[in-house]
C-alpha positions in Angstrom: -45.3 17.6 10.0 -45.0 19.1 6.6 -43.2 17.4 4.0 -40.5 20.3 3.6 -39.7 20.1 7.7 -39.6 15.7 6.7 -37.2 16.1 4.1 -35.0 18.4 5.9 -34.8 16.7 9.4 -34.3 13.5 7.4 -30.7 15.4 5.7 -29.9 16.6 8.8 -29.7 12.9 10.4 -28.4 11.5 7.5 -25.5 14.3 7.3 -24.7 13.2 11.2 -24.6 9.8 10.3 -22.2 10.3 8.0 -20.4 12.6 9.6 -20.5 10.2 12.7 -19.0 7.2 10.4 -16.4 9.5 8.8 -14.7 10.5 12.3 -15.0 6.6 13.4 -13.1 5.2 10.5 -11.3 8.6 10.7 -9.8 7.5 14.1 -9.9 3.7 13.6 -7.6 4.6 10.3 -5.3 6.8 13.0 -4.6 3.8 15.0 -4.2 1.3 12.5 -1.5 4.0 10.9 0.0 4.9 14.5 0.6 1.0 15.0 2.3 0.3 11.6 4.6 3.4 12.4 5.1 2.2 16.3 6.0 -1.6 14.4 8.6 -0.4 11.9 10.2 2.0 14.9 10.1 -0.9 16.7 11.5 -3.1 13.9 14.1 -0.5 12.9 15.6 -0.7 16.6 15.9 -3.8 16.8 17.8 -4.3 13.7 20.1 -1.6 14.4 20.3 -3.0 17.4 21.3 -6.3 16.0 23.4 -5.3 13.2 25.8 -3.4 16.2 25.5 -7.0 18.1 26.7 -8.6 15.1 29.6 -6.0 14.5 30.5 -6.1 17.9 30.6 -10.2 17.8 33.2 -10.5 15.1 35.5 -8.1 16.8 35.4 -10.1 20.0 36.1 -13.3 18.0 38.4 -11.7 16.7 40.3 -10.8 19.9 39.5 -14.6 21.3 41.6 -16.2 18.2 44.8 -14.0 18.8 44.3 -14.5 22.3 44.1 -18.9 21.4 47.7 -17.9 20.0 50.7 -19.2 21.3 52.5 -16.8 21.1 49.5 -13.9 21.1 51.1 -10.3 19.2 50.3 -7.9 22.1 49.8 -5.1 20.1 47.1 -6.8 17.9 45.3 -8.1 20.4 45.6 -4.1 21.8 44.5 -2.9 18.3 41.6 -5.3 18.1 40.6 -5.2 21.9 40.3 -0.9 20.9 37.9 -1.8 18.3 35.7 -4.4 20.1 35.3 -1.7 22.6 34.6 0.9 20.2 31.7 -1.0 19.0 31.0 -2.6 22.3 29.5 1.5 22.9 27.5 1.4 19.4 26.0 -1.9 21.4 25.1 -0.1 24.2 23.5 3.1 22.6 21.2 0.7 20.5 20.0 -1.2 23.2 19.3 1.7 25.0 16.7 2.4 22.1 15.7 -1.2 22.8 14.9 -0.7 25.9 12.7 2.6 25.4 10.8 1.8 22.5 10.0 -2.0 23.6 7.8 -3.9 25.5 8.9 -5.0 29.3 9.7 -8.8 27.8 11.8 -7.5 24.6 13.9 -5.1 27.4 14.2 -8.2 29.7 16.1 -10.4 26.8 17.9 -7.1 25.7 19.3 -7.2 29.7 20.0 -10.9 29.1 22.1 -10.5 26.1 23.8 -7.5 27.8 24.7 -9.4 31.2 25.8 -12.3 28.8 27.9 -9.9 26.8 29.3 -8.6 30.2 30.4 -11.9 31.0 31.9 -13.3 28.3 33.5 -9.5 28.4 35.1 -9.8 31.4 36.4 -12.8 30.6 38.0 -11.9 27.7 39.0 -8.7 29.2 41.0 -11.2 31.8 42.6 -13.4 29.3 44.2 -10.3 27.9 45.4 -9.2 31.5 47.2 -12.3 31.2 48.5 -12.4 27.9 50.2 -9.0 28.8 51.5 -10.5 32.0 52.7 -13.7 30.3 50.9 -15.3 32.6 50.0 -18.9 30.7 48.2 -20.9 34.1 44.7 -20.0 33.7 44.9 -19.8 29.5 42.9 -23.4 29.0 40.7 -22.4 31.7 39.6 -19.1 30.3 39.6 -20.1 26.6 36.8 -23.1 28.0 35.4 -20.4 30.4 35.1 -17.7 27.0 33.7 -20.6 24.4 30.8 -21.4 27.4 29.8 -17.7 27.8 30.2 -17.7 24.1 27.2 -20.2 24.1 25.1 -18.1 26.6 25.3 -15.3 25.0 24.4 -16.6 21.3 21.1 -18.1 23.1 20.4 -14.8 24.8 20.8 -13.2 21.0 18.2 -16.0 19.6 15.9 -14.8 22.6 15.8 -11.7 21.8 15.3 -12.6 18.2 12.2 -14.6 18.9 11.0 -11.9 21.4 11.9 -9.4 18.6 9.6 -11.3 16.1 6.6 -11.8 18.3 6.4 -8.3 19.1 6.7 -6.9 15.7 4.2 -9.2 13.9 1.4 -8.9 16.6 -1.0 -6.2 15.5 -0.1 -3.2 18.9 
């Protein structure tokens, strides 16, 4: 072989060598890029969705302490119970994000908090049944009944925290 033919089959693997290397770290810096992006959508959901839990929280606490009243002021509880639901839907659109954008164990402790959140719901929602009916028999029951589901549903939040956290630091 002539050292012309040498020189120019020896560019010619050398150019496909690096041509080779450039697409592999091309597409190796793709993923790593894809991931960070898929992380902070991740990330973003789940703080939206928890900034909507918080809102939502204070309202029902809110509704809970005039329903403790004595004498609970029907239209305020009415004016706060239209709020909590207003932002009870804001709840439910961001976990619906949640649920699309996570991984099966962060939609499982999303369905936790919202089956806790149903609960304590309803049994809010029945305290204020009452209050309208001025019907007192059941008050001491449902106030211990609301601070338990109270309970369950600020572990279920703390779940979904930690589930939250594990999925958005581990590299995807």
């Amino acid at each position: 072989m002539d050292s012309g033919l040498a020189a120019l089959l020896g560019a010619a693997v050398g150019s496909a060598t690096t041509i080779a290397a450039a697409i592999v770290n091309g597409r190796a810096q793709a993923r790593s890029q894809h991931a960070q992006w898929s992380r902070q959508h991740r990330r973003d959901a789940y703080a939206r969705y928890l900034s909507a839990l918080h809102d939502r929280d204070i309202a029902m606490n809110a509704v809970l302490a005039a329903l403790r009243s004595d004498q609970p002021d029907l239209p305020d509880i009415d004016e706060k119970t239209g709020h909590f639901i207003t932002l009870a839907r804001e709840v439910h659109r961001a976990v619906e994000v949640v649920i699309l954008e996570g991984p099966a164990p962060v939609a499982e402790v999303a369905e936790r908090v919202t089956a806790a959140s149903g609960d304590l719901s309803h049994a809010m929602r029945r305290m204020v049944e009452n209050a309208h009916a001025g019907d007192t028999t059941r008050k001491a029951e449902d106030i211990a009944l609301a601070a338990e589901r109270e309970r369950t549903l600020y572990q279920a939040v703390k779940d979904f925290r930690l589930a939250a956290r594990s999925v958005i630091g581990e590299a995807i």
